[in-house]
N, C-alpha and C positions, 0 to 999 in steps of 0.2 A: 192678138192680145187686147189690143183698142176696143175690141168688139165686144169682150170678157167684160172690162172697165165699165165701157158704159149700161153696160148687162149689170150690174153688181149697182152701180150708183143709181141709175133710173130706178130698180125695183127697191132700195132702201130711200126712195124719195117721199114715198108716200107718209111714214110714219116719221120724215125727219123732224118737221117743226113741233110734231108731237113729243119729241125723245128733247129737242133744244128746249122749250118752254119748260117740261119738268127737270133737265137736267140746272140750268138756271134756281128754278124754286130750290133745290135740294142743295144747289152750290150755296144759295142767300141764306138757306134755313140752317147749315152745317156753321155757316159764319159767325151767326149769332152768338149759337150757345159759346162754343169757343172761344171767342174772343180773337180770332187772328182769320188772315186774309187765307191763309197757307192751305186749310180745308177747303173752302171752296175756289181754290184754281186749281187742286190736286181730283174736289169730286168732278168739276168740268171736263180736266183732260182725261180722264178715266173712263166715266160713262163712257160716252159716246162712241168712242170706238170698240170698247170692252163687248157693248150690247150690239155694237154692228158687226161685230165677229164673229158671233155665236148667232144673232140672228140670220145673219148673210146666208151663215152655211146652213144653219136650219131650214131655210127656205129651197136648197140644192134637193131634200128629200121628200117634197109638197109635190103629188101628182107626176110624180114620175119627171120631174122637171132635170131632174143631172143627164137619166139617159135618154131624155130630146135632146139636150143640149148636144151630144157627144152624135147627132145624126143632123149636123149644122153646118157648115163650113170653116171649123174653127177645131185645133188638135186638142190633145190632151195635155201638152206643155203650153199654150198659150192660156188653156182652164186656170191653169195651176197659178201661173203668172201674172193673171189679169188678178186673179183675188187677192194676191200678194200687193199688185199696183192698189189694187181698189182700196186695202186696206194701210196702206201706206198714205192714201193720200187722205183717210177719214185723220189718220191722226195728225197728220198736220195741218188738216182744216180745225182740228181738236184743240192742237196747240196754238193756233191763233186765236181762239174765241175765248181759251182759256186764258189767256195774257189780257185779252178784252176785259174781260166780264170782273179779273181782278185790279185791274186799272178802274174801273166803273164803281166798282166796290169800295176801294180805294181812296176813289174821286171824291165819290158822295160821300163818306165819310168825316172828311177834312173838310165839309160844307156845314156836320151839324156839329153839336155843341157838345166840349171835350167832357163836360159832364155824364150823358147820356153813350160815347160812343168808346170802347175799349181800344187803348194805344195802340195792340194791335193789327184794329183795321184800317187806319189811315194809312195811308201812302207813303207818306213824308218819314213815316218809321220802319216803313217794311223798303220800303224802295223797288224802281222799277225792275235793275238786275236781281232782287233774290224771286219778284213774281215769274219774270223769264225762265229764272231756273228753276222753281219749284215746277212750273209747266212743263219744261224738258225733261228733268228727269221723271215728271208722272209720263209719259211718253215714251222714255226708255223701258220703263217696267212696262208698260205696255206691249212696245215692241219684243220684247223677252217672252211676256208670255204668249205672243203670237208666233212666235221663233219655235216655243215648243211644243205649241198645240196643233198648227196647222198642218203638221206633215203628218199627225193621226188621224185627222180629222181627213183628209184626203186618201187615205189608206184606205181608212175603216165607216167612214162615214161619219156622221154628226152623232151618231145614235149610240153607236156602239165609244165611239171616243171620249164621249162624255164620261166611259167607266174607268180610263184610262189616262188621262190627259191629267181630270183634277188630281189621283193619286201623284204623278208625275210632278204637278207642281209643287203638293204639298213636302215633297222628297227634298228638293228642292232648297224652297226655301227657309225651309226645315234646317237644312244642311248649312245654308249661308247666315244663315241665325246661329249656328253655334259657332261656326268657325270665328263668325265676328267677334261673338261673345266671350268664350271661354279659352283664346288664343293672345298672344300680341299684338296678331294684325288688327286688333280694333284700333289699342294705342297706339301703334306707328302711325297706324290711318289718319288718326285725329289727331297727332302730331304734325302730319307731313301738310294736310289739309288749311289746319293752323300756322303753319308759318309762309303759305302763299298767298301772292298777293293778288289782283284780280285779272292783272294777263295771265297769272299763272292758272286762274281758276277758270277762265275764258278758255286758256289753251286746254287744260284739263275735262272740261267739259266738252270740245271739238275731239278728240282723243277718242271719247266713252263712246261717243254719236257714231264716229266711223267705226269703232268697233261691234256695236251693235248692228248699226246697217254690212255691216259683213256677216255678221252672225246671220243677218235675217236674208240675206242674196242666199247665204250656205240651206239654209232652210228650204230656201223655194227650190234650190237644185234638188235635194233629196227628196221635198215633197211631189216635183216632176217626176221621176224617178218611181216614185212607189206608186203615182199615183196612174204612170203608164200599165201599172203590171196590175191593176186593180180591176177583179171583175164586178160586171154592174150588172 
């Protein structure tokens, strides 16, 4: 699986400083119009791993490169697994740069003159815990949609999944839009959410994490799984 990892990192090395300098400009340029810090730490932690998911795999069906790989010293569960690692670890490289970049944002903000810069983007108004967590939960939704794409995309390839996968999500969150909306559970939600305090929202926020990374272990087992019985 180590072998998968650094297989997956090394060939997205090349376009990385490429994807961080514009991810950057588009995190600064989303800020502005806006007025709040909350766009660009959400377009940070998003990008990057978003485009290294779809590209990663786009690159398994460039020159025949899936079926050398599978004539390597390396199984069909360690494939599976390595890209699951690999892409676990873009977003937490994601989640740390996006916590950066809105500390920086932040930073310089409280530097220029309150005339010129909207409340906002300063620091002092957003604070350090809601940048944390706006970073985290862009990273959950992340991990979600990698949870439900990638065991198509190992199925059926890049090509064919792409017909498949965006339906799937649109279903989705399609689905978790209305229940929100047109049920109770929005306002219980934002009652319950409303009267904790911030161990409460600390513990709350540990809670969502491990359940997501269990959703996304269940994921790589199944996408093992199909991805053994899959002819290349």
């Amino acid at each position: 699986m180590k072998a998968m990892v650094f297989s997956d990192l090394i060939t997205s090395k090349g376009s990385a400083l490429a994807l961080l300098g514009i991810t950057a400009l588009v995190a600064v340029f989303i800020s502005i119009p806006t007025g709040t810090l909350y766009g660009a730490i959400g377009a940070c932690a998003a990008m990057i791993p978003f485009i290294y998911l779809f590209t990663i795999c786009a690159y398994d069906e460039l020159n025949g490169w899936e079926r050398y790989r599978l004539t390597l010293p390396i199984s069909r569960r360690q494939v599976v697994y390595g890209r699951y690692a690999s892409m676990l670890i873009i977003c937490a490289c994601s989640l740390v740069l996006a916590v950066a970049l809105g500390l920086a944002i932040g930073l310089v903000a409280e530097l220029l003159p309150e005339s010129i810069v909207p409340d906002g983007l300063r620091l002092s108004n957003i604070g350090v815990g809601e940048v944390v967590g706006t970073a985290l939960l862009t990273q959950v939704v992340i991990l979600l949609v990698a949870t439900l794409t990638l065991p198509f995309i190992m199925r059926y390839g890049m090509t064919k999944a792409t017909r498949i996968a965006p339906m799937l999500l649109i279903f989705v969150i399609s689905g978790g839009m209305v229940l929100l909306s047109n049920t109770p559970i929005a306002v219980h939600a934002e009652a319950f959410l409303g009267g904790l305090e911030m161990w409460g929202m600390v513990l709350l926020a540990a809670v969502i994490v491990v359940v997501v990374l269990g959703l996304y272990a269940l994921s790589a087992l199944i996408a093992a799984h199909l991805y053994e019985h899959r002819e290349l």
